[in-house]
PDB file as gemmi writes it, atoms N, CA and C in Angstrom:
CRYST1    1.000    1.000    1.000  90.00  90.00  90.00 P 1                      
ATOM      1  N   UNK A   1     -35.238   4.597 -63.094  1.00  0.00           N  
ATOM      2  CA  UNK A   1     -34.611   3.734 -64.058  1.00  0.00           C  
ATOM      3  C   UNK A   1     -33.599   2.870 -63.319  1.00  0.00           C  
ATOM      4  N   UNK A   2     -33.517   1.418 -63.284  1.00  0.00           N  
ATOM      5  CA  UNK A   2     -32.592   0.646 -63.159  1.00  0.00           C  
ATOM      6  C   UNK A   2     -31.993  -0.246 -64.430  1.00  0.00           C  
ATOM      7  N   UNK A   3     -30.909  -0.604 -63.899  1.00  0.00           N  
ATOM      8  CA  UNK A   3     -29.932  -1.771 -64.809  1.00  0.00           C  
ATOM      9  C   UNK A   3     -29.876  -2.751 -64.307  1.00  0.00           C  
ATOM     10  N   UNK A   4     -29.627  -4.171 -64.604  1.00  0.00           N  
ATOM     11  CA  UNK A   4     -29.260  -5.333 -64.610  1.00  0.00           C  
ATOM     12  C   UNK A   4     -28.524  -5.867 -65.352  1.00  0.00           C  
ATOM     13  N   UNK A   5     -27.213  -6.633 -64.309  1.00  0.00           N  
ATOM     14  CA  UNK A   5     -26.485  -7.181 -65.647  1.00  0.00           C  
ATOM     15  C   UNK A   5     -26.587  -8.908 -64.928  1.00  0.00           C  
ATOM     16  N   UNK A   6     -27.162  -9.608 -64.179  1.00  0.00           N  
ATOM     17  CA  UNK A   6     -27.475 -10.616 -63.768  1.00  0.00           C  
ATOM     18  C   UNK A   6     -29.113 -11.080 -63.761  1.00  0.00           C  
ATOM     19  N   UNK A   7     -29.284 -10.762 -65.517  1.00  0.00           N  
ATOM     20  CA  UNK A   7     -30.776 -11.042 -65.792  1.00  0.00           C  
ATOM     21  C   UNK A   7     -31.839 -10.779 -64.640  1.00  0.00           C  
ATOM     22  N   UNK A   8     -31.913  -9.665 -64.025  1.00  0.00           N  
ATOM     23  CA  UNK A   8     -33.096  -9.410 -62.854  1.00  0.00           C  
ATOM     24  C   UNK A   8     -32.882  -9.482 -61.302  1.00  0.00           C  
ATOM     25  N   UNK A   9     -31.969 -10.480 -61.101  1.00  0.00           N  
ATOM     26  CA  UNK A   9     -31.847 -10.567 -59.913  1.00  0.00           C  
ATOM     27  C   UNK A   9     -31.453  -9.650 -59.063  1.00  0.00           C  
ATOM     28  N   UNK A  10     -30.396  -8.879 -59.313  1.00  0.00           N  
ATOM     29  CA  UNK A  10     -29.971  -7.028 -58.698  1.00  0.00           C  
ATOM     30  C   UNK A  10     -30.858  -6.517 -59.603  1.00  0.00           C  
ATOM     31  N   UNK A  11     -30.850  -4.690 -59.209  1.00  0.00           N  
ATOM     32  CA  UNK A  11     -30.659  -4.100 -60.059  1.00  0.00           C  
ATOM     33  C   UNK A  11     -30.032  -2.870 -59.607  1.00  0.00           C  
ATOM     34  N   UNK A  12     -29.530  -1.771 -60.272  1.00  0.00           N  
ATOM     35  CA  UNK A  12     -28.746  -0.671 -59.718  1.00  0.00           C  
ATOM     36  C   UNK A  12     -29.367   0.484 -60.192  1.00  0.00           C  
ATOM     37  N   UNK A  13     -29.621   1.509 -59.521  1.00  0.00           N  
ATOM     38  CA  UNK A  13     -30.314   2.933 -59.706  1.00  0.00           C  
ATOM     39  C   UNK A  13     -29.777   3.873 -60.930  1.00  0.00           C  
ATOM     40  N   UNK A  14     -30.161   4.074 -61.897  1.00  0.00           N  
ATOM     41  CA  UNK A  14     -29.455   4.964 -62.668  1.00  0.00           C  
ATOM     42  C   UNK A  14     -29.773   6.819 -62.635  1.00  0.00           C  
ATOM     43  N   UNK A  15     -28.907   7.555 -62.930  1.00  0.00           N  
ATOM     44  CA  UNK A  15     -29.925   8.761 -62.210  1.00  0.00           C  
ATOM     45  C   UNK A  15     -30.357   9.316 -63.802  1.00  0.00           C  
ATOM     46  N   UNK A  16     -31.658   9.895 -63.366  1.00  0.00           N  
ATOM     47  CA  UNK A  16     -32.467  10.631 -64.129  1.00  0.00           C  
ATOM     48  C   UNK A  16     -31.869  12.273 -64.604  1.00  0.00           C  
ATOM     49  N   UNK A  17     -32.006  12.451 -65.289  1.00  0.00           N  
ATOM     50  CA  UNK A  17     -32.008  13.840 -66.058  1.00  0.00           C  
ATOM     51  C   UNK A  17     -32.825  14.743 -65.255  1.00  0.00           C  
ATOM     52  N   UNK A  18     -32.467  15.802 -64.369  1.00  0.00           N  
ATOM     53  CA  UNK A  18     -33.660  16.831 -64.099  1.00  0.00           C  
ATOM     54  C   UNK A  18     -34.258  17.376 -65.005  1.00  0.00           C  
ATOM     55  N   UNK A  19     -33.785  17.937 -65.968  1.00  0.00           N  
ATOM     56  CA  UNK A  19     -34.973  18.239 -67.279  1.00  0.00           C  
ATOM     57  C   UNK A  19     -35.439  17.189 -68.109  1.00  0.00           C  
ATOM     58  N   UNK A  20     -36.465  17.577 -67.993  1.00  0.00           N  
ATOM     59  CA  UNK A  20     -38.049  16.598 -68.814  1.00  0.00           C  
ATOM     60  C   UNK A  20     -38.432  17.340 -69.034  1.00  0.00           C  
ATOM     61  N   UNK A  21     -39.981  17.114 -70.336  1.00  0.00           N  
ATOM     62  CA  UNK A  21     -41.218  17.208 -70.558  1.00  0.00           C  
ATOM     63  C   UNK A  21     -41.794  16.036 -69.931  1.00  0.00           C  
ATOM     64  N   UNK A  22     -43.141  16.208 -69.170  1.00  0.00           N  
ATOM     65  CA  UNK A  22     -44.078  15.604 -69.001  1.00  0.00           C  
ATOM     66  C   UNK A  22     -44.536  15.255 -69.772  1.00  0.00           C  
ATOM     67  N   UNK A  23     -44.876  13.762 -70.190  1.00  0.00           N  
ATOM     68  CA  UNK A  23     -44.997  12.332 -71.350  1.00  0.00           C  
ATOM     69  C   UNK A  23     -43.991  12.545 -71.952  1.00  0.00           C  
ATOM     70  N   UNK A  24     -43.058  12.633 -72.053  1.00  0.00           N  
ATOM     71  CA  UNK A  24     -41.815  12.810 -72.932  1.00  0.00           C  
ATOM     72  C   UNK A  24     -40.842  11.437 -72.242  1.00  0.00           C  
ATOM     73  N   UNK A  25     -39.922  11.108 -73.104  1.00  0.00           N  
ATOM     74  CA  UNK A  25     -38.774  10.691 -73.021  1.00  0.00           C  
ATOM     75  C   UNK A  25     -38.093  11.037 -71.797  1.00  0.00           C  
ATOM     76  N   UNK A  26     -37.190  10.345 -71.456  1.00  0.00           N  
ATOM     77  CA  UNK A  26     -36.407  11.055 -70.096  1.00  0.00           C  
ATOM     78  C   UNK A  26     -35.354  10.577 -70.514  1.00  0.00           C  
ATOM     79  N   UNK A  27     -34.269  11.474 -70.691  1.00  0.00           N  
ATOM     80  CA  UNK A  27     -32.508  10.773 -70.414  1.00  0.00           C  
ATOM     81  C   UNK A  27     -32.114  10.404 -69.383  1.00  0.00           C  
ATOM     82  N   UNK A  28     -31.256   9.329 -69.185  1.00  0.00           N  
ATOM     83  CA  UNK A  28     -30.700   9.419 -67.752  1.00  0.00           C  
ATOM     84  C   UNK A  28     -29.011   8.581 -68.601  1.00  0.00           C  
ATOM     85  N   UNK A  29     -28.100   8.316 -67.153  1.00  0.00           N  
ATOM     86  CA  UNK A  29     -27.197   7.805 -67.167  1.00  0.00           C  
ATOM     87  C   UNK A  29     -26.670   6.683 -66.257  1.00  0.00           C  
ATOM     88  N   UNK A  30     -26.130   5.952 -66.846  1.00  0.00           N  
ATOM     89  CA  UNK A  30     -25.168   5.177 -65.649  1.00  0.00           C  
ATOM     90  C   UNK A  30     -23.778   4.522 -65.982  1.00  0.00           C  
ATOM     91  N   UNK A  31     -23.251   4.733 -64.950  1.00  0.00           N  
ATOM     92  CA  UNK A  31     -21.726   4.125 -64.964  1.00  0.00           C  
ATOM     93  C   UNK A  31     -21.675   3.061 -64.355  1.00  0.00           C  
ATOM     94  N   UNK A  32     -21.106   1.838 -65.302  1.00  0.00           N  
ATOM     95  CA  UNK A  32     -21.333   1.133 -65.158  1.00  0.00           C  
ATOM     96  C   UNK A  32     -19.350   0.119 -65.481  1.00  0.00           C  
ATOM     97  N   UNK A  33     -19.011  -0.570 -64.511  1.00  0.00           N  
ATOM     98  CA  UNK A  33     -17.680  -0.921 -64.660  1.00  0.00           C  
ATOM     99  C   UNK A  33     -17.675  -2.755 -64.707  1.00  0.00           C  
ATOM    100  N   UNK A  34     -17.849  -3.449 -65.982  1.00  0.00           N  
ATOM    101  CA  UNK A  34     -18.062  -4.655 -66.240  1.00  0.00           C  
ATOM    102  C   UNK A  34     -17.055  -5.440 -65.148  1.00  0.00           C  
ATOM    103  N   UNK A  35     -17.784  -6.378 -64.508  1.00  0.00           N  
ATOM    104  CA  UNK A  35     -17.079  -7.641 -64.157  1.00  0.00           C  
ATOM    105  C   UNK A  35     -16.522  -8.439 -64.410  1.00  0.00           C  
ATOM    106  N   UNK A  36     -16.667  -9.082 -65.760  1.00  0.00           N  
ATOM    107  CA  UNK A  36     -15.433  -9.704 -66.405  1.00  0.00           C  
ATOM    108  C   UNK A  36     -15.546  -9.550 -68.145  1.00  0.00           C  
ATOM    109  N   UNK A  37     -14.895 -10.083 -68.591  1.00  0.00           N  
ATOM    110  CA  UNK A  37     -14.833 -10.277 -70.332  1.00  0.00           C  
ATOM    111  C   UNK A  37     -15.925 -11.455 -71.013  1.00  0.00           C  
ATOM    112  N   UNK A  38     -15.522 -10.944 -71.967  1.00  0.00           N  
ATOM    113  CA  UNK A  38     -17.213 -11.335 -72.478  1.00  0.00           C  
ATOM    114  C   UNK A  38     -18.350 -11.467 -72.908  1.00  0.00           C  
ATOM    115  N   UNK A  39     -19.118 -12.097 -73.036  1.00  0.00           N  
ATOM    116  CA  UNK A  39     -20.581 -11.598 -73.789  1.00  0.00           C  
ATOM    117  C   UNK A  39     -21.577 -11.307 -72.585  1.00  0.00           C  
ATOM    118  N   UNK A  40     -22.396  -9.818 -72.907  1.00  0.00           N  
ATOM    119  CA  UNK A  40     -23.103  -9.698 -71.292  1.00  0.00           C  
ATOM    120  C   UNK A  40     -24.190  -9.043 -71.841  1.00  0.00           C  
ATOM    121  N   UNK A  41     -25.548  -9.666 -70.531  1.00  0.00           N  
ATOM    122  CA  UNK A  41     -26.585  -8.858 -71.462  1.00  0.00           C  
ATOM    123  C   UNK A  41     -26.977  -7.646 -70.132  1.00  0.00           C  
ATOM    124  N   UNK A  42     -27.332  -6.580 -70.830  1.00  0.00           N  
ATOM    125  CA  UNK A  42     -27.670  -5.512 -69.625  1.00  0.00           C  
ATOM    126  C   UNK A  42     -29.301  -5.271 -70.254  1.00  0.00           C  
ATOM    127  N   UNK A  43     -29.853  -5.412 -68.942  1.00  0.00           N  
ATOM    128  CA  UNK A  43     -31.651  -4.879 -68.539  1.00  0.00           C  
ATOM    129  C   UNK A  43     -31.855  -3.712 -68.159  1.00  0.00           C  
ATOM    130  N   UNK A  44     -32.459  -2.627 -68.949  1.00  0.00           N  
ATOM    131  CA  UNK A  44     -33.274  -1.937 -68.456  1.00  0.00           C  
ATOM    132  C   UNK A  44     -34.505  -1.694 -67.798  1.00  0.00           C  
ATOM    133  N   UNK A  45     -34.809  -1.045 -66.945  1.00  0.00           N  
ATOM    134  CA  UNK A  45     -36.481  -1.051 -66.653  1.00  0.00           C  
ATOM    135  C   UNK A  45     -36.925  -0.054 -65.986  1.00  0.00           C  
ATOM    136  N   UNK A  46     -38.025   0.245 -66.228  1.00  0.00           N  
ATOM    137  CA  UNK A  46     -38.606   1.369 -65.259  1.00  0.00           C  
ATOM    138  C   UNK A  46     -39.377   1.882 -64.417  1.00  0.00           C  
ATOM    139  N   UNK A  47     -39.646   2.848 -63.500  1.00  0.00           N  
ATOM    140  CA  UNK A  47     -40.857   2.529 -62.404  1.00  0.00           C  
ATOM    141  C   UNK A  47     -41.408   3.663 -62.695  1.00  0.00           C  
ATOM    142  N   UNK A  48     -42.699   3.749 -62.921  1.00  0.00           N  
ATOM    143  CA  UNK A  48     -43.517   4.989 -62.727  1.00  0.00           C  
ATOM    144  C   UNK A  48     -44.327   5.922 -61.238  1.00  0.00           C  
ATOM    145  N   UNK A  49     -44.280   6.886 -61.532  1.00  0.00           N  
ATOM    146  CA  UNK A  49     -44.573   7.501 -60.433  1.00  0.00           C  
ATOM    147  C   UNK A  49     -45.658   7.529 -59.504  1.00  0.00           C  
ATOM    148  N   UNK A  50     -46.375   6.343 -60.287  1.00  0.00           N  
ATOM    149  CA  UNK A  50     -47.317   5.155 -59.064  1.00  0.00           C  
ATOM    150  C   UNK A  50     -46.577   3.959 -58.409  1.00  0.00           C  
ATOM    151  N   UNK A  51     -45.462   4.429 -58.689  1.00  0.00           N  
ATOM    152  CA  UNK A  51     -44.332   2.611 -58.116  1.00  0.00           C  
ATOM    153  C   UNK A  51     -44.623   1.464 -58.679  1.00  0.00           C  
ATOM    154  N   UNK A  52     -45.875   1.276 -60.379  1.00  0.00           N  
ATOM    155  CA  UNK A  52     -45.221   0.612 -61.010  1.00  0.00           C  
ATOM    156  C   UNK A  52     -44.362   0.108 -62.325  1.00  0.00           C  
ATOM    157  N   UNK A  53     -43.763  -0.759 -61.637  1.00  0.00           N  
ATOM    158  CA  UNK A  53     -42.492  -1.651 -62.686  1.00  0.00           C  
ATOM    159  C   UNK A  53     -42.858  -2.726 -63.966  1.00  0.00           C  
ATOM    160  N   UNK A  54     -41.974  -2.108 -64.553  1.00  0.00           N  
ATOM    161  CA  UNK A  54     -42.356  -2.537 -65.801  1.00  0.00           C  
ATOM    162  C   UNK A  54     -41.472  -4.418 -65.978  1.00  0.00           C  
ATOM    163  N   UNK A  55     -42.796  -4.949 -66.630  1.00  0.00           N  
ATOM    164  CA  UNK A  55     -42.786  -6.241 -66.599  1.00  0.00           C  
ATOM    165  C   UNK A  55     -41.578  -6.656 -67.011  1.00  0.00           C  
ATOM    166  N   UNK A  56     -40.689  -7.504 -67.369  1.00  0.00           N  
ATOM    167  CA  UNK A  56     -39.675  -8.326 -68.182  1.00  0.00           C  
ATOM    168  C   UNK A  56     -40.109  -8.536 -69.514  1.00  0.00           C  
ATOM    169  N   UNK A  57     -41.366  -8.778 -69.728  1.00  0.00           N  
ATOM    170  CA  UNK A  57     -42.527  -9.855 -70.886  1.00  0.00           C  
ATOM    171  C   UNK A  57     -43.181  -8.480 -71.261  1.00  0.00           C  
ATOM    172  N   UNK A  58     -42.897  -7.915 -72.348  1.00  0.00           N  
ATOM    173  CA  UNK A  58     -44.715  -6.503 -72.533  1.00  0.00           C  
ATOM    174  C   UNK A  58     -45.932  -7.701 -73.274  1.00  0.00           C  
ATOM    175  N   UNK A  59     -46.578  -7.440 -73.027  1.00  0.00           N  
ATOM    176  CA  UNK A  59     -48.083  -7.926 -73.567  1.00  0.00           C  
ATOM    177  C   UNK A  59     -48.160  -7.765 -75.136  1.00  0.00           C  
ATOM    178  N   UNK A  60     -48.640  -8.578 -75.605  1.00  0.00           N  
ATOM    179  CA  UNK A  60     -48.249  -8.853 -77.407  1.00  0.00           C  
ATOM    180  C   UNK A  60     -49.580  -8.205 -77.620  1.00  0.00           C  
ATOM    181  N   UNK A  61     -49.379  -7.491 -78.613  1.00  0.00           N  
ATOM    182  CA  UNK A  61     -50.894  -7.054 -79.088  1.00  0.00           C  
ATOM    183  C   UNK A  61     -50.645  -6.674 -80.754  1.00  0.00           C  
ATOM    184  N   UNK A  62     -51.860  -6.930 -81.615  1.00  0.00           N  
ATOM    185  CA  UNK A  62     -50.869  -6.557 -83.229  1.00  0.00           C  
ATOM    186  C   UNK A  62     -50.727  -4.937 -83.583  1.00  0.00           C  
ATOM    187  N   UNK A  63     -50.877  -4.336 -82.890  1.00  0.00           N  
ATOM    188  CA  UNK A  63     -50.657  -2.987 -83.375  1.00  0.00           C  
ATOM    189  C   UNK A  63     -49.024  -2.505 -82.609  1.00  0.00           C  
ATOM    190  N   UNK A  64     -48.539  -3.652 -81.557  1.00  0.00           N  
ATOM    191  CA  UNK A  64     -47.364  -2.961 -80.954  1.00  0.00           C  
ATOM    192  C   UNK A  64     -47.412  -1.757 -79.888  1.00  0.00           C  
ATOM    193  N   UNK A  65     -48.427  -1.391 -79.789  1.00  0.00           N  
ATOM    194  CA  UNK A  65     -48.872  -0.825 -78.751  1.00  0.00           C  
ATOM    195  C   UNK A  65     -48.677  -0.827 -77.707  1.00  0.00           C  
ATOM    196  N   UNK A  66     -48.054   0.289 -76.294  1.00  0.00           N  
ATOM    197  CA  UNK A  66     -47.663  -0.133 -75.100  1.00  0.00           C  
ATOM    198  C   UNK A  66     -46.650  -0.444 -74.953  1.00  0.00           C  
ATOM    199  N   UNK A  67     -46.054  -0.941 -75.905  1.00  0.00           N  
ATOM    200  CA  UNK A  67     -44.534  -2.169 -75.717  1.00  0.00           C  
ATOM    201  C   UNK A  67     -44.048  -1.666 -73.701  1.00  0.00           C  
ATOM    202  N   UNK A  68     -44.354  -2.723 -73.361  1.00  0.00           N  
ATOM    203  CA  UNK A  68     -43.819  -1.613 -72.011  1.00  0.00           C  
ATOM    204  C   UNK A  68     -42.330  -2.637 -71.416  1.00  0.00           C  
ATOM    205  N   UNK A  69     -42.141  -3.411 -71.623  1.00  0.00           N  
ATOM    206  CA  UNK A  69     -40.929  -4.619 -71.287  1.00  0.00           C  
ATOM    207  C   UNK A  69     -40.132  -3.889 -71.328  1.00  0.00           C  
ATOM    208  N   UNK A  70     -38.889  -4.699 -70.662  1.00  0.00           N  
ATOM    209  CA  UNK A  70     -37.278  -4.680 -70.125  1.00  0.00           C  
ATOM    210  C   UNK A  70     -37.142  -4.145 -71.509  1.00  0.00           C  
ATOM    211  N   UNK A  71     -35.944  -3.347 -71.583  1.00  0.00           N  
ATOM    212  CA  UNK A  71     -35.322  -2.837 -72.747  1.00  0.00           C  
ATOM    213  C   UNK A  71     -33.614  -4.108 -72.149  1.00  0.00           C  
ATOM    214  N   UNK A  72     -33.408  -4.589 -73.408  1.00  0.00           N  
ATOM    215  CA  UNK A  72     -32.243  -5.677 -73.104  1.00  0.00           C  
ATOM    216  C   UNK A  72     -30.977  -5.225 -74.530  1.00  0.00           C  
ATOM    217  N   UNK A  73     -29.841  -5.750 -74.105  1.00  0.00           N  
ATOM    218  CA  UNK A  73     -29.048  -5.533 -74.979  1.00  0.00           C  
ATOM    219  C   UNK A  73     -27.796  -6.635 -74.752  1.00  0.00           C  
ATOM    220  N   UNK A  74     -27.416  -6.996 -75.703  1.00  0.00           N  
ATOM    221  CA  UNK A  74     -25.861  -7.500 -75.473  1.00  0.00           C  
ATOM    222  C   UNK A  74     -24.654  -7.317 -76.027  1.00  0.00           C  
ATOM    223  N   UNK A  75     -23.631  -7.090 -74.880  1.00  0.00           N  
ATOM    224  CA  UNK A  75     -22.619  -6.589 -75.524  1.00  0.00           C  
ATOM    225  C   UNK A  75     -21.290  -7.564 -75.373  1.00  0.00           C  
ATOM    226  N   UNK A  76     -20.407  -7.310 -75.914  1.00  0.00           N  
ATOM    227  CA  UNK A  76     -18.747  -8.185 -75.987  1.00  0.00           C  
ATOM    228  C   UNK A  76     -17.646  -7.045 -75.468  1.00  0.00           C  
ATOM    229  N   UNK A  77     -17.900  -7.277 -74.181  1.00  0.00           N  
ATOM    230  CA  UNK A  77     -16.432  -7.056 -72.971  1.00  0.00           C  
ATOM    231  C   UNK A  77     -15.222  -7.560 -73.458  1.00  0.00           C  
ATOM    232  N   UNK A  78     -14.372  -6.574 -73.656  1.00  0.00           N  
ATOM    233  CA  UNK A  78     -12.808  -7.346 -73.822  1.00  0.00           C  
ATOM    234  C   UNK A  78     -11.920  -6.433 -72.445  1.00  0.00           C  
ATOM    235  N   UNK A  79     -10.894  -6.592 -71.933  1.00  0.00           N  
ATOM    236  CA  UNK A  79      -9.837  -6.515 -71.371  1.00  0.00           C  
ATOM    237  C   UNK A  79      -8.998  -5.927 -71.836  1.00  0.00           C  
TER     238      UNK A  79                                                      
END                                                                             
């Protein structure tokens, strides 16, 4: 699992949860100490244990299926 808070261009390692189920969900965490004030968007994404990374864009399909894209969010930094 990585983060981005410069839309893609870094990203920073977040650590994983040693307990899982296999196909399950995974928790993980990261600490993360904002750069300035503000409105900021943070990227998630993830790599699977074939090394691959999940797109920015998931593939549109009508059942929603797969959704595999960046998980994104934005938040308001104050000081």
């Amino acid at each position: 699992m990585e983060l981005s808070e410069d839309g893609g261009a870094t990203w920073a390692t977040a650590v994983l949860d040693p307990e899982h189920d296999p196909y399950a969900w995974r928790l993980w965490a990261f600490r993360w100490t904002p750069r300035r004030a503000g409105r900021v968007h943070l990227h998630a994404r993830a790599t699977d244990s074939r090394g691959s990374v999940q797109p920015r864009e998931a593939v549109w399909n009508p059942g929603g299926f797969l959704h595999n894209g960046w998980h994104s969010v934005e938040i308001d930094v104050s000081r």
